[in-house]
FIMARNU-808802 format. One record per atom (N, C-alpha, C, CB): residue in three letters; x, y, z. Coordinates in steps of 0.02 Angstrom, whole numbers, padded with zeros to 5 digits, always signed. Glycine has a CB too. Layout:
BEGIN
AlaXYZ;...
This chain:
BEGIN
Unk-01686-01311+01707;Unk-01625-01313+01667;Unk-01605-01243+01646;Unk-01635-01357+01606;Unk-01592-01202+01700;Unk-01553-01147+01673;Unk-01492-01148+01653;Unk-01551-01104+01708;Unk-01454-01102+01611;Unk-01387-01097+01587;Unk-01333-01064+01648;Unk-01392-01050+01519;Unk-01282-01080+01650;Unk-01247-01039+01704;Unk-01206-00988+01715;Unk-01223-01065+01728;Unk-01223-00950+01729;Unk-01222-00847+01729;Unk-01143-00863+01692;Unk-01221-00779+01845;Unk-01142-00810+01637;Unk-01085-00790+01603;Unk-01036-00742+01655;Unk-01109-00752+01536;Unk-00977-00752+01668;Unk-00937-00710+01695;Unk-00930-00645+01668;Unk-00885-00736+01699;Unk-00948-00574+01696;Unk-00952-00522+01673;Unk-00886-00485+01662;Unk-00992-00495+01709;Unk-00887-00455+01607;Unk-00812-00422+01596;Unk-00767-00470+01572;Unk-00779-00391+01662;Unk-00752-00518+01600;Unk-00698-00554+01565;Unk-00699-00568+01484;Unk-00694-00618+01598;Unk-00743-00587+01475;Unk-00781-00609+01427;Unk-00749-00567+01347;Unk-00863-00590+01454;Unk-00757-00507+01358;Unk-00752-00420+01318;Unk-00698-00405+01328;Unk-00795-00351+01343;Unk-00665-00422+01392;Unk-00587-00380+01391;Unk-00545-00432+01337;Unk-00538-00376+01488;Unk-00528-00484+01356;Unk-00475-00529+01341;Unk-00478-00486+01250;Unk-00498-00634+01357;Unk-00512-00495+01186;Unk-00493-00486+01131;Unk-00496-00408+01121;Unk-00529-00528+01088;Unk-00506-00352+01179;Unk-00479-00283+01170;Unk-00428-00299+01181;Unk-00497-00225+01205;Unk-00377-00328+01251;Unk-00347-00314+01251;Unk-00293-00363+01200;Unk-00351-00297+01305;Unk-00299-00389+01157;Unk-00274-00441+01107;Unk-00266-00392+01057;Unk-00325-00507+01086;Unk-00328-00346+01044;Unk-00308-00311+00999;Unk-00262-00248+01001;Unk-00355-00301+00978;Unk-00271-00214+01069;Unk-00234-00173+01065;Unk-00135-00177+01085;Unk-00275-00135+01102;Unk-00126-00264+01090;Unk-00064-00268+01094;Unk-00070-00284+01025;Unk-00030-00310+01146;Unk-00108-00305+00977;Unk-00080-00302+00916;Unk-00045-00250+00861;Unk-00117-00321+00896;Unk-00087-00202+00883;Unk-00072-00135+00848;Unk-00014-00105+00869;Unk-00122-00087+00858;Unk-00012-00114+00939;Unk+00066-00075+00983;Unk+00124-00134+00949;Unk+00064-00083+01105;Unk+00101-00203+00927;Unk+00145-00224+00900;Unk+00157-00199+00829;Unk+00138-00281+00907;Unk+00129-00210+00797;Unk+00132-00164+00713;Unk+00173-00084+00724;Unk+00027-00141+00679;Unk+00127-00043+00786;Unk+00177+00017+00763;Unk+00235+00030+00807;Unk+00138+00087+00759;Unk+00267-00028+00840;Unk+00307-00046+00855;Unk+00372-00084+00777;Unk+00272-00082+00909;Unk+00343-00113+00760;Unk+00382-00145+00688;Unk+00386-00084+00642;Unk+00333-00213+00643;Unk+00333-00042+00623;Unk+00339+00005+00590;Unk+00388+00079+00611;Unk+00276+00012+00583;Unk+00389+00075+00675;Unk+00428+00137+00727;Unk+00524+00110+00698;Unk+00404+00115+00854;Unk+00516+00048+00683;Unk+00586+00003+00695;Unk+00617+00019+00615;Unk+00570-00100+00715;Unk+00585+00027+00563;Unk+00594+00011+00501;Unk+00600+00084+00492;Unk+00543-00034+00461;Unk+00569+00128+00488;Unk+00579+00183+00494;Unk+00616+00224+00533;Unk+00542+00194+00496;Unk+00662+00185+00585;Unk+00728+00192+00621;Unk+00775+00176+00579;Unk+00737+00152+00680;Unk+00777+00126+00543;Unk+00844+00094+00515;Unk+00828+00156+00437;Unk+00841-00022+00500;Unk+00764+00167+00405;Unk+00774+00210+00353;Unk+00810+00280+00377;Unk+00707+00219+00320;Unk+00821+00312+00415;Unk+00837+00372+00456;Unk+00921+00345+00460;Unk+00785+00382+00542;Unk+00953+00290+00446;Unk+01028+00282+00451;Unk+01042+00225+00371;Unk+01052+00239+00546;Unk+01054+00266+00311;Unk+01061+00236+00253;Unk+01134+00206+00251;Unk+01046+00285+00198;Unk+01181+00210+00307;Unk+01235+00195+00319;Unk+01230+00095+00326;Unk+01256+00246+00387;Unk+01185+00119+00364;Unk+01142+00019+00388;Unk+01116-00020+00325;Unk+01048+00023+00446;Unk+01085+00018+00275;Unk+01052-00006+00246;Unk+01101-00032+00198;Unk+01001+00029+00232;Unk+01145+00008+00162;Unk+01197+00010+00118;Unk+01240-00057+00133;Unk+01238+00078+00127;Unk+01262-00054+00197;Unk+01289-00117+00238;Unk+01241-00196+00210;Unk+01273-00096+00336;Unk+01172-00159+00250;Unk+01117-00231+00234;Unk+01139-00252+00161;Unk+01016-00208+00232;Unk+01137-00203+00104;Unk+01108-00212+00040;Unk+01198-00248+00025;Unk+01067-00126-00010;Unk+01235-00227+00045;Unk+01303-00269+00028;Unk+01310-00336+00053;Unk+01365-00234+00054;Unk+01275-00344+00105;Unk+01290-00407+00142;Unk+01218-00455+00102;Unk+01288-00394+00244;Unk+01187-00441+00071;Unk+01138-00480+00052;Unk+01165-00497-00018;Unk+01068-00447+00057;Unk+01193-00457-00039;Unk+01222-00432-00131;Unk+01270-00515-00114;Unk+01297-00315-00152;Unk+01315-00510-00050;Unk+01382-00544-00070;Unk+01348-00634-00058;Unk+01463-00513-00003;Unk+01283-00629-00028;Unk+01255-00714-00048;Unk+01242-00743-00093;Unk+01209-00735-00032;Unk+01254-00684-00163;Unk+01244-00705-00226;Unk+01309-00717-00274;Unk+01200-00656-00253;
């Protein structure tokens, strides 16, 4: 009753590479927010259009 051989490599890659699309996602969101702070023209807009749902 042996166990049956673990597939090598697969195993280890799949949650690197999980993690490292996570992070490219984060400084991806963070790259984005810090785009729109760089144009206060947008934001001013945002902050009026949120103001007038009230």
């Amino acid at each position: 009753m042996n166990a049956a051989p673990r597939p090598s490599g697969g195993a280890t890659a799949h949650p690197l590479l999980r993690r490292i699309a996570l992070h490219a996602a984060a400084l991806a969101a963070l790259l984005g927010v810090f785009a729109l702070y760089a144009h206060p023209d947008f934001l001013v807009m945002l902050a009026d259009q949120l103001w007038a749902c009230f």
